[in-house]
Structure formats: structure tokens, C-alpha cells
C-alpha positions as CSV (number, residue, x, y, z in Angstrom):
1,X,0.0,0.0,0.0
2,X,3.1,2.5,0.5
3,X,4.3,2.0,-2.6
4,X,0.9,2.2,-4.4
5,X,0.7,6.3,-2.6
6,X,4.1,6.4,-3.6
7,X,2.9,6.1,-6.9
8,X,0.0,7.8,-6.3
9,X,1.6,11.1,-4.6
10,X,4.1,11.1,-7.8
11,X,1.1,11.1,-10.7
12,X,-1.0,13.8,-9.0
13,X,2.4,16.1,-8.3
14,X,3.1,15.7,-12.3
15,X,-0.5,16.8,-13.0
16,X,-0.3,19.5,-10.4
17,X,2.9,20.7,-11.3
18,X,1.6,20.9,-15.4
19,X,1.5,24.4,-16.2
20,X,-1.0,23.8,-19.0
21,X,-3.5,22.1,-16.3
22,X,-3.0,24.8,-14.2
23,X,-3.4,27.7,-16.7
24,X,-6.6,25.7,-17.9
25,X,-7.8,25.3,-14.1
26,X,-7.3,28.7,-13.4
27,X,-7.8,30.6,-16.4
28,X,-11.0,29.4,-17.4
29,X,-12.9,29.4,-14.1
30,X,-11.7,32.9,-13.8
31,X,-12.9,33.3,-17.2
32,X,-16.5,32.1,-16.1
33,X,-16.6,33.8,-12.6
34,X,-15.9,37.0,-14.7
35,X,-19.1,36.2,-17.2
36,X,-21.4,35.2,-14.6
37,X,-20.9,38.2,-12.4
38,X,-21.1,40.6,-15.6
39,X,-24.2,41.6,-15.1
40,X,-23.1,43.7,-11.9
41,X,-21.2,46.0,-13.9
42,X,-22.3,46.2,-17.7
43,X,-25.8,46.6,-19.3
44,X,-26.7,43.5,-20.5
45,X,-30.1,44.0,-20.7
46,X,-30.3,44.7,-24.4
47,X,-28.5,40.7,-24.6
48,X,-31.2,39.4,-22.4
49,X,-34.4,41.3,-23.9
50,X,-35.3,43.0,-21.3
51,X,-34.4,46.6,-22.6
52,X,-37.6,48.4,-23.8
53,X,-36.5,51.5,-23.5
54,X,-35.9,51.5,-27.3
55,X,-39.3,50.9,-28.3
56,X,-40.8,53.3,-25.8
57,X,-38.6,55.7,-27.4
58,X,-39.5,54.6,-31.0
59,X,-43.3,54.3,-30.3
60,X,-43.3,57.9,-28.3
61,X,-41.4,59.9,-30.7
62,X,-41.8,58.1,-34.1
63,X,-41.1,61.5,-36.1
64,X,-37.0,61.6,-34.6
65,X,-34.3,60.9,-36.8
66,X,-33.1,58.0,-34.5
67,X,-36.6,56.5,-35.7
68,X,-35.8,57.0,-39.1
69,X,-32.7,55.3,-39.1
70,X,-33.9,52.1,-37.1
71,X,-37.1,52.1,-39.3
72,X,-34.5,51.8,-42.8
73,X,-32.8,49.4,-40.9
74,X,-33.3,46.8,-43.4
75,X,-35.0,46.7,-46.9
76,X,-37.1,44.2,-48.6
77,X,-38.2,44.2,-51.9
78,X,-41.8,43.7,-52.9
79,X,-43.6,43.4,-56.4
80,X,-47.2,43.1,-56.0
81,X,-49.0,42.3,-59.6
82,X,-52.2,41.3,-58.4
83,X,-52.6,44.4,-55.6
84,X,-53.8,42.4,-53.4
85,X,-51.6,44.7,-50.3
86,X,-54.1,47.3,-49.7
87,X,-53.2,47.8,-46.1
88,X,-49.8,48.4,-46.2
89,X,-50.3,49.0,-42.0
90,X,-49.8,44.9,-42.0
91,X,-46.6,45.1,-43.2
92,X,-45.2,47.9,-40.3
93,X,-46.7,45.5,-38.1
94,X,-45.1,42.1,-39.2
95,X,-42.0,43.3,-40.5
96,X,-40.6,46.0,-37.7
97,X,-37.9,48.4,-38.9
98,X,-38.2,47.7,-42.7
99,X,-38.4,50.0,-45.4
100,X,-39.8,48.4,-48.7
101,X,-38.6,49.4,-52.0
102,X,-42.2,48.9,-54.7
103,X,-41.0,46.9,-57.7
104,X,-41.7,47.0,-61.3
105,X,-40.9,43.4,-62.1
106,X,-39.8,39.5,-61.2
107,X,-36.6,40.7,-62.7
108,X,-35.8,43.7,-60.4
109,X,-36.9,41.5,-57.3
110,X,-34.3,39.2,-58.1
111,X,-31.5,41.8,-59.0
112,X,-32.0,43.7,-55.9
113,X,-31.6,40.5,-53.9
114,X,-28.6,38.9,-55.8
115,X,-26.6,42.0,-55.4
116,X,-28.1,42.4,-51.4
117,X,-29.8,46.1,-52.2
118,X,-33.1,43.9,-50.4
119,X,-32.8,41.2,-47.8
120,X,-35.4,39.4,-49.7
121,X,-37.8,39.7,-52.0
122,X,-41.5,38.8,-52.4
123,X,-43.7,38.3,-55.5
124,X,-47.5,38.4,-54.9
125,X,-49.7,36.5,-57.9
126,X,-52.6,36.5,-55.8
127,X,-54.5,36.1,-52.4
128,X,-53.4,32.8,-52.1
129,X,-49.8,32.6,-53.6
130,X,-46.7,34.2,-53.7
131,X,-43.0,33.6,-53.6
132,X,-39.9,34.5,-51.8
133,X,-36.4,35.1,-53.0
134,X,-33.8,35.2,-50.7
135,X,-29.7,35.3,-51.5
136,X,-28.8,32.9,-48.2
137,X,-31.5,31.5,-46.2
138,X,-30.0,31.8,-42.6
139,X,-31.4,28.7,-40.1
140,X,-34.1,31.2,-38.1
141,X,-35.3,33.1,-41.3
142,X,-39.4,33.4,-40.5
143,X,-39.7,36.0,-43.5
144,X,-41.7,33.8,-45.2
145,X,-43.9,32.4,-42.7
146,X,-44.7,36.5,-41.9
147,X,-45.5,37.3,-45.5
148,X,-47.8,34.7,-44.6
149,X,-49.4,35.4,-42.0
150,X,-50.2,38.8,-44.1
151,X,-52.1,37.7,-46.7
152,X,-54.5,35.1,-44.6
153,X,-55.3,38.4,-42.3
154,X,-56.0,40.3,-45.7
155,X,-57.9,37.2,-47.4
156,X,-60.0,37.1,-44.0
157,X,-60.7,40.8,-43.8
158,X,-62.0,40.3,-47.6
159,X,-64.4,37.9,-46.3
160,X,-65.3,39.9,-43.9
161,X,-66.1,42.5,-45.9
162,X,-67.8,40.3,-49.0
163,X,-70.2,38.6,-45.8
164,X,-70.8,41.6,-43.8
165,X,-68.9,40.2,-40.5
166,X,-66.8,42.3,-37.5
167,X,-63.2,41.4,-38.0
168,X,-62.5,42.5,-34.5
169,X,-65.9,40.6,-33.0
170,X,-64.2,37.1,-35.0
171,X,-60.9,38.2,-33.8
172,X,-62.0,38.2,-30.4
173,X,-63.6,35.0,-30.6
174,X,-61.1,33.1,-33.0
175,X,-58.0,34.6,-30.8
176,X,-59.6,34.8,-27.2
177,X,-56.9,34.0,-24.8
178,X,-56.8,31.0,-22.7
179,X,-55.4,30.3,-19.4
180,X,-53.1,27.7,-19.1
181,X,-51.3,26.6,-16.0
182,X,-49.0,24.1,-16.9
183,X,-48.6,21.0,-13.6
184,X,-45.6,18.9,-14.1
185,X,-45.9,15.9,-11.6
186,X,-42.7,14.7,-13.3
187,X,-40.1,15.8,-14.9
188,X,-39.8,18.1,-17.1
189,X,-38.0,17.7,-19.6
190,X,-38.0,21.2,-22.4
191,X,-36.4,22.3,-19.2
192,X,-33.8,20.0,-18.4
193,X,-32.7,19.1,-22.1
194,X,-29.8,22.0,-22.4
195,X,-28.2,20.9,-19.2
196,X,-27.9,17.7,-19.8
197,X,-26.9,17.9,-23.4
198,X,-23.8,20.0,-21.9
199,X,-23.1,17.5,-19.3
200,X,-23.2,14.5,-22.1
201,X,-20.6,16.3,-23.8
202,X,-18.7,17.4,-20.6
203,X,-17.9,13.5,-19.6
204,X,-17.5,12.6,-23.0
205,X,-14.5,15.5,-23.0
206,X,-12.9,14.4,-19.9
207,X,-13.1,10.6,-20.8
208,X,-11.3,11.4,-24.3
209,X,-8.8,13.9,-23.0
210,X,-7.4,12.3,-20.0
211,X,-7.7,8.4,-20.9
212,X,-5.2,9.5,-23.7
213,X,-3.2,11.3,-20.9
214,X,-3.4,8.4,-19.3
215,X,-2.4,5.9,-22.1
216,X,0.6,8.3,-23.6
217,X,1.9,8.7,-19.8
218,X,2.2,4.8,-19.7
219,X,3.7,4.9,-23.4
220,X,6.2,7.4,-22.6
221,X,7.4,5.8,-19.5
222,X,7.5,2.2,-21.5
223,X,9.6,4.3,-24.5
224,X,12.2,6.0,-22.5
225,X,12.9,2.4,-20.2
226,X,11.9,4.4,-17.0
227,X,9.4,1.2,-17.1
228,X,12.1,-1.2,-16.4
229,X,12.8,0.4,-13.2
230,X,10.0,1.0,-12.0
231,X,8.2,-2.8,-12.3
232,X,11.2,-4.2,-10.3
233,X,10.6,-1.7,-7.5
234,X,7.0,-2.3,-7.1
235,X,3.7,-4.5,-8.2
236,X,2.9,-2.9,-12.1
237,X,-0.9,-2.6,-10.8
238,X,0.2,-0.1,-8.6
239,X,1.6,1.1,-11.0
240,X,-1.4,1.2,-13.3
241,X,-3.8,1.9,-10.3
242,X,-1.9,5.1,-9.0
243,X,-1.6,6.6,-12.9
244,X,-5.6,6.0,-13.5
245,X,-6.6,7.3,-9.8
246,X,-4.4,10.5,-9.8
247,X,-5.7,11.3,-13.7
248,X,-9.0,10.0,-11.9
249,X,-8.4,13.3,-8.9
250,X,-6.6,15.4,-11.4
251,X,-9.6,15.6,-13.2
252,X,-12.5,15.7,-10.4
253,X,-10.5,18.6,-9.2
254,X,-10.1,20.3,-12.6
255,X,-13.9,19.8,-13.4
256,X,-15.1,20.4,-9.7
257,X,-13.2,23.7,-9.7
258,X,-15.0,25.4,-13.0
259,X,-18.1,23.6,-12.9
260,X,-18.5,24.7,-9.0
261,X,-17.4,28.1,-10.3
262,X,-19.9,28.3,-12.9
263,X,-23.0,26.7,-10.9
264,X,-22.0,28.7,-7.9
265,X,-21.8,32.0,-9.8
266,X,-25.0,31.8,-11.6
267,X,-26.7,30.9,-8.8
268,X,-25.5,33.7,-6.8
269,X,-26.3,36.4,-9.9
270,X,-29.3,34.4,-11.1
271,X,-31.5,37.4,-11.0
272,X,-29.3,39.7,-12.7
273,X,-29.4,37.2,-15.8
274,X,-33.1,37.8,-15.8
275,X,-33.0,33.7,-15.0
276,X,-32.3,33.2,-18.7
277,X,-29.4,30.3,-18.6
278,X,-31.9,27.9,-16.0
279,X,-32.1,25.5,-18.6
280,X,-28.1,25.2,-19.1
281,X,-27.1,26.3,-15.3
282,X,-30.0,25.8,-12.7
283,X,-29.0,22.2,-12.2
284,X,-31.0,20.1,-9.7
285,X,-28.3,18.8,-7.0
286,X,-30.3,15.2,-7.3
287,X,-28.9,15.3,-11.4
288,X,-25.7,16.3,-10.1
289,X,-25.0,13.7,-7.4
290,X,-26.1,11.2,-10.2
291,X,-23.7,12.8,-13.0
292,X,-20.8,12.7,-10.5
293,X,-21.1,8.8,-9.2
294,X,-21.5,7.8,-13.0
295,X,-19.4,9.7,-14.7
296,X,-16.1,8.8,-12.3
297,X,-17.0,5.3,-12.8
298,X,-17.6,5.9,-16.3
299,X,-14.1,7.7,-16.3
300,X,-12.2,5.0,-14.2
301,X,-14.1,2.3,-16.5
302,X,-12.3,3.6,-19.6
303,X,-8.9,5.0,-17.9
304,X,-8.0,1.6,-16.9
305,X,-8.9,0.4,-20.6
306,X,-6.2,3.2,-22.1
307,X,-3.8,2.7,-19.2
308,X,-3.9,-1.3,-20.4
309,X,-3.9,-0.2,-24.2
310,X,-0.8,2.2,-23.3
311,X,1.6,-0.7,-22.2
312,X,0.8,-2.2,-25.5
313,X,2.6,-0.1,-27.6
314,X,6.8,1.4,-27.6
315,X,6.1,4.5,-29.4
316,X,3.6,7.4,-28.1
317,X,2.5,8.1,-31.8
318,X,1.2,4.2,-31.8
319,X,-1.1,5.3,-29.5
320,X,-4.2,6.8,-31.1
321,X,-3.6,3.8,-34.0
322,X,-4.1,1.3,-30.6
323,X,-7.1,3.2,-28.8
324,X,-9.0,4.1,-31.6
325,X,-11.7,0.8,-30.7
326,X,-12.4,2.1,-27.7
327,X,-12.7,6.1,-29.1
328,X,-15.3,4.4,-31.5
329,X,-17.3,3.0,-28.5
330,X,-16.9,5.7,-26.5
331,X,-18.0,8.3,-29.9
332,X,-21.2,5.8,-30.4
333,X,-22.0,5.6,-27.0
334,X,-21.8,9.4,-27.0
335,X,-24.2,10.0,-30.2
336,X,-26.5,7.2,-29.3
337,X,-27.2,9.7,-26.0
338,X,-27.8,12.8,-27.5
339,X,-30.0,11.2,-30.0
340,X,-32.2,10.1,-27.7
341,X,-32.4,12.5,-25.1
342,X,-36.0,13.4,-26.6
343,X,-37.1,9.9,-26.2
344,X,-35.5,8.5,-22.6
345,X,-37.9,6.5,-22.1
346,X,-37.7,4.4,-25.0
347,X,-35.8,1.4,-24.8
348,X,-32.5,2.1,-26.3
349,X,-31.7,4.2,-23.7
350,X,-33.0,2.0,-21.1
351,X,-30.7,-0.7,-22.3
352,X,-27.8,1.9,-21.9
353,X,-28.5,2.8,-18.8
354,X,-27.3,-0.6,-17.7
355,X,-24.6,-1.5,-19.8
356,X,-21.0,-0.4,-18.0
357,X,-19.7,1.0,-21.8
358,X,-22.9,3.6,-21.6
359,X,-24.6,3.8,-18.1
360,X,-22.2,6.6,-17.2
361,X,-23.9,9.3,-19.6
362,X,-27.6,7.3,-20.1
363,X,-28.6,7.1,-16.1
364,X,-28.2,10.2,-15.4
365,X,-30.0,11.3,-18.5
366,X,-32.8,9.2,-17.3
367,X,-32.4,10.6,-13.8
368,X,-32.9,14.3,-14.8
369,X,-35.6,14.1,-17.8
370,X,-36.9,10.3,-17.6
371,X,-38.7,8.1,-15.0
372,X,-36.8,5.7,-13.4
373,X,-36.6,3.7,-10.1
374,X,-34.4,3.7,-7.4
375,X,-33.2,0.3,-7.8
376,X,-32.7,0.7,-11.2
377,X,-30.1,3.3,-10.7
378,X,-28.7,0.8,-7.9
379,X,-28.1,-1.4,-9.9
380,X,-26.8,0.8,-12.6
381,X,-24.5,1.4,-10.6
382,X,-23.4,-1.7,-8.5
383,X,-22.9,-3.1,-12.3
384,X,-20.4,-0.2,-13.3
385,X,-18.7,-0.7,-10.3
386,X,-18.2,-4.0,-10.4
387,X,-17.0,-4.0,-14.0
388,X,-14.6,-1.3,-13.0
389,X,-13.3,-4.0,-10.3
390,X,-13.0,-6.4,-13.1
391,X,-11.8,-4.1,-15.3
392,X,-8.9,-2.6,-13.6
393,X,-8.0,-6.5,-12.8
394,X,-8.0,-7.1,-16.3
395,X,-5.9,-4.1,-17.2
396,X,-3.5,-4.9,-14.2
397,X,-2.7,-7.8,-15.9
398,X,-2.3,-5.9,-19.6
399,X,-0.5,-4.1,-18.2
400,X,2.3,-6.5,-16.5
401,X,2.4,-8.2,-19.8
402,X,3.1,-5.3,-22.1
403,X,5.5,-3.2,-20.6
404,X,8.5,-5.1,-21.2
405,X,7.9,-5.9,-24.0
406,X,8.9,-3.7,-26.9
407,X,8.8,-3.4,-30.9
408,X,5.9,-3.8,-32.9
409,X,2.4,-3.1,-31.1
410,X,1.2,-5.9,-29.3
411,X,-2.1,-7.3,-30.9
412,X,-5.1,-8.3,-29.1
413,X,-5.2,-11.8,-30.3
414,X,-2.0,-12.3,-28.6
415,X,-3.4,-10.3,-25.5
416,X,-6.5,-13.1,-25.2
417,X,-4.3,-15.6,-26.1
418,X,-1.7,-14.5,-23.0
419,X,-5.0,-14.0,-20.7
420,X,-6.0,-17.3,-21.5
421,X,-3.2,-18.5,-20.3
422,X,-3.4,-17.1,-17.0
């Protein structure tokens, strides 16, 4: 046991005396403490939407120049050859802050959006049909669905009109507002999808980053013979043990430190954020417990899987060629999450939640949007556990075998062939 803290002490001084981890540490939970206390001393109302003082302005004094200006803010380009715009109020009303240039032809629509004089264009055949022209259709573009909206209100005013019906008395009947008051028994999950789509990709991060520390550490040592040294002073699975379990703190702290930061800061300015990042930083601390017991047996499953793969090869840069396997399970694994976090119920993700390869990033997905029992996340967890125990046994014994040897990469069918054997 000496020798394993031995070991231990000596891994978690190299990562603490790492100026990158340090700098990273540091620098980005400053970096984050910073943003989440900005609101004390900048105006970032306008970033929230929350400033009105704008429109006030605009709406009070619509003759100023400043009005001006933000009404020509933007032009669009309009040809109308079967008049049907006869209330050209609509189009103030839908399209805020436009100015729109009347023209002559299909032609002169298209010109004035291929050389960006219009944002886009729109060419009216009748009540019932038009179409749009834009250069590059960006992803939230709702022009279209607005010019829209303007010709059903002028179609039903025409009806109106034609049958002798109040537009305002149907208005009021068709649009009357309802009360809603939404009672989630369960979870919720529009709410909790942002944060757990960033903590998905979180453990995925520190899975890849530091297993690959991990593995190159155990290369590097095996490359420059420090290996041969070591193994004769002590048992290689302490050896393997102490590298996972210091890149197993090393990364706890790194994580706790600018995760903490962030949760801790939010929650201390969440009001001066207008409560607009709940969904990526209002975490509840049950999803939290949950993401930290799974994910550090999710990490410690894999880091003892890299540390094994790592005392397979002689050369550092024959690392990635050796672990990319488990980078493919650990980058399906990752996907087949995300893809279903609108469905966590179903049963692909129930499958994951058990499996020791996937119940690191599916239980607690599960546990924060999904219904699930108690036992069920028991025995999630008594499963990962256990496989880590098995694991890191497994690996031990990897390990022992490959890092005196040297040469070529050492293939698996010879690593099944020696654990056979034993």
C-alpha cells in the first residue's frame, strides 16, 4: 500500500505541477466567474431582452431621426401584380424596422436580392400565392412564414367584408386567450434538455482527454525504459492503479473547480441574468449527485482500458492507431445519448443505462428528464462498479504483460491468447 501512494503522490504532483493544467484550471474558471458576475457591472439587458427602452422611445417619438434610421434598418423588396396589399399598416406591423422598395418586375426583385440592395424579395400572384427570394437563407429566417401570415389576415378581412362580418368581434372569438397553467408531476424535460446535453458532452470530454493522458503517460514511460525500473521496485498494478486514480483526482478537481465556479456563480447572480441560462445552469443537486457517481465510474471504466492499451505499444504516436476501438465506442455511446435525449424513455436508452460501456452518460440522462426507479439506478450502478473492479483487474494484468515488452504493437489476439493462459 506504501508504494501504491508512492505512486500515487508522484502522478498527482506531475499533473499539479503541469502548467498547462494549471493555466486551464485557473484561467477558465476565472474566465466564467468573470461572465457570470457581468451583469453587476455592464448593461446586458439589451443581450437578455429585457431593454424596452428603445421601443418606448420609438413608439413615443416616431417623427425623430433616431426612428428614421432604425425604421431603414433593413430593406425588402416587394412586387405586388395582383394588388392584393391594400393595407400596407400589416406590413409595419409584421415586418418591424423595414423599409420596402415597390418593384416593377420578377426581374428587379431578383437583381436587388442577388446583389443584397433587399434582404429578400416577395412576389404576390394572388391572395393565395406568392413567392420569396432570398440570397442565403440563414437557419431562423421566419420572413416567409410573416408574409404569410399577411395575406391570410387580408384574405380574411375580404371575407369579412364580402359577408358583412366584425373582424374585431371574430378576432376576439377566434384569438380569445386561454389560461393555461401548466402541472408537471414529473419531470420536465424542455427544461432540463440544455443541461444535460452539456453535461453529455462534458464526460464525453474528460473521458477522451485524460484516458489519452493516461495511455501516452504509460507509453512514454515504457519508450524511454523508465518502465524497467519501475516494475522491479514495485507490483505494475500499482503502477497502473496510482496513474488511472491520480488522472481520476486530477480531473475531479479540474472539473469540480469550473463547474463549482460556474454553478456557484450563476446561482449567486441568477437574477441579474433575468434567470435566462436555467435550462443550461440551474442544475437540480439530485442530477448532479447522479452525474458525478457515474461519470467517475464511467471515467475510471475507460482509464484503466487506455492505461492497459498504453503498455501495449513502444512508441507514443502508436497510441491513437491502438485506442482508436475504444474512441469508436466511447463516440457511439456518445451519439446514441444525444439522439435520444427526446425519447429517454424508449428502450435504447434503457438498455444503456445498464450497460457499464454507456450507463455513465444514459442514467443520469434518465435521472434528470426520464422516469426511473431507485433500484434501477442501484443497480446501474453496483454493475459499473463492479465492472470497474474487473476491469482494472483485467488491465492490471495488460498491463504486467506489455511493458517489457517492446517493438511492434502488441495485438489483441496475442493479449487473449496470453489472458487465457493465466
Amino acid at each position: 500500500m506504501r508504494k501504491f501512494l508512492t505512486v500515487l503522490q508522484f502522478e498527482l504532483v506531475t499533473y499539479f505541477k503541469n502548467k498547462t493544467y494549471i493555466i486551464t484550471t485557473v484561467g477558465v474558471a476565472l474566465l466564467v466567474a468573470v461572465l457570470m458576475f457581468l451583469p453587476n457591472f455592464v448593461d446586458i439587458s439589451s443581450l437578455l431582452g429585457t431593454d424596452d427602452t428603445k421601443i418606448e422611445s420609438i413608439i413615443d417619438t416616431p417623427d425623430t431621426d433616431s426612428a428614421t434610421d432604425i425604421q431603414d434598418s433593413r430593406v425588402m423588396a416587394i412586387y405586388d401584380e395582383a394588388s392584393v396589399i391594400t393595407d400596407e399598416s400589416l406590413l409595419a406591423a409584421l415586418f418591424p424596422a423595414t423599409s420596402w422598395h415597390n418593384a416593377s418586375s420578377v426581374d428587379e426583385v431578383k437583381e436587388l436580392v442577388n446583389k443584397s440592395e433587399a434582404e429578400a424579395g416577395f412576389v404576390i400572384h394572388s391572395a393565395t400565392s406568392f413567392d420569396f427570394y432570398v440570397l442565403n437563407k440563414s437557419l431562423f429566417n421566419n420572413s416567409s412564414s410573416q408574409f404569410q401570415t399577411i395575406l391570410s389576415t387580408l384574405l380574411k378581412q375580404k371575407y369579412c367584408e364580402e359577408h358583412g362580418l366584425n373582424v374585431e368581434e371574430l378576432d376576439s372569438v377566434y384569438y380569445a386567450p386561454i389560461e393555461v397553467k401548466e402541472q408537471v408531476l414529473g419531470k420536465d424535460s424542455a427544461q432540463n434538455y440544455w443541461y444535460c446535453y452539456a453535461l453529455v458532452i462534458l464526460v464525453f470530454m474528460i473521458v477522451i482527454l485524460y484516458g489519452n493522458m493516461i495511455a501516452i503517460s504509460v507509453t512514454s514511460e515504457k519508450s524511454n525504459r523508465s518502465i524497467e525500473v519501475l516494475v522491479t521496485s514495485t507490483n505494475p498494478a500499482y503502477l497502473l492503479f496510482g496513474k488511472v486514480i491520480a488522472g481520476c483526482i486530477a480531473s475531479l478537481l479540474q472539473c469540480g473547480i469550473i463547474l463549482g465556479t460556474t454553478l456557484a456563480g450563476y446561482q449567486f447572480n441568477a437574477e441579474k441574468w433575468n434567470y435566462q441560462l436555467d435550462m443550461f445552469l440551474n442544475i437540480p443537486g439530485s442530477v448532479l449527485m447522479t452525474f458525478s457517481l457515474f461519470g467517475l465510474g464511467g471515467f475510471l471504466f475507460f482509464a484503466f482500458i487506455y492505461g492497459a492499451v498504453g503498455a501495449l505499444v513502444s512508441k507514443t504516436e502508436d497510441v491513437s492507431k491502438s485506442s482508436g476501438g475504444i474512441q469508436m465506442i466511447i463516440m457511439i455511446v456518445y451519439f446514441a445519448v444525444l439522439f435520444q435525449l427526446q425519447n429517454v424513455d424508449g428502450i435504447v436508452i434503457k438498455v444503456a443505462s445498464f450497460l457499464p460501456i454507456s450507463s455513465y452518460s444514459a442514467m443520469f440522462v434518465r435521472v434528470a428528464m426520464g422516469k426511473v426507479a431507485a433500484w434501477e439506478v442501484a443497480a446501474s450502478l453496483i454493475l459499473l462498479y463492479g465492472s470497474i473492479l474487473g476491469i482494472g483487474i483485467l488491465g492490471a494484468k495488460i498491463y504486467r504483460m506489455g511493458t517489457l515488452r517492446y517493438g511492434n504493437p502488441i495485438k489483441f489476439t496475442q493479449v487473449f491468447k496470453f489472458l487465457k493462459q493465466q
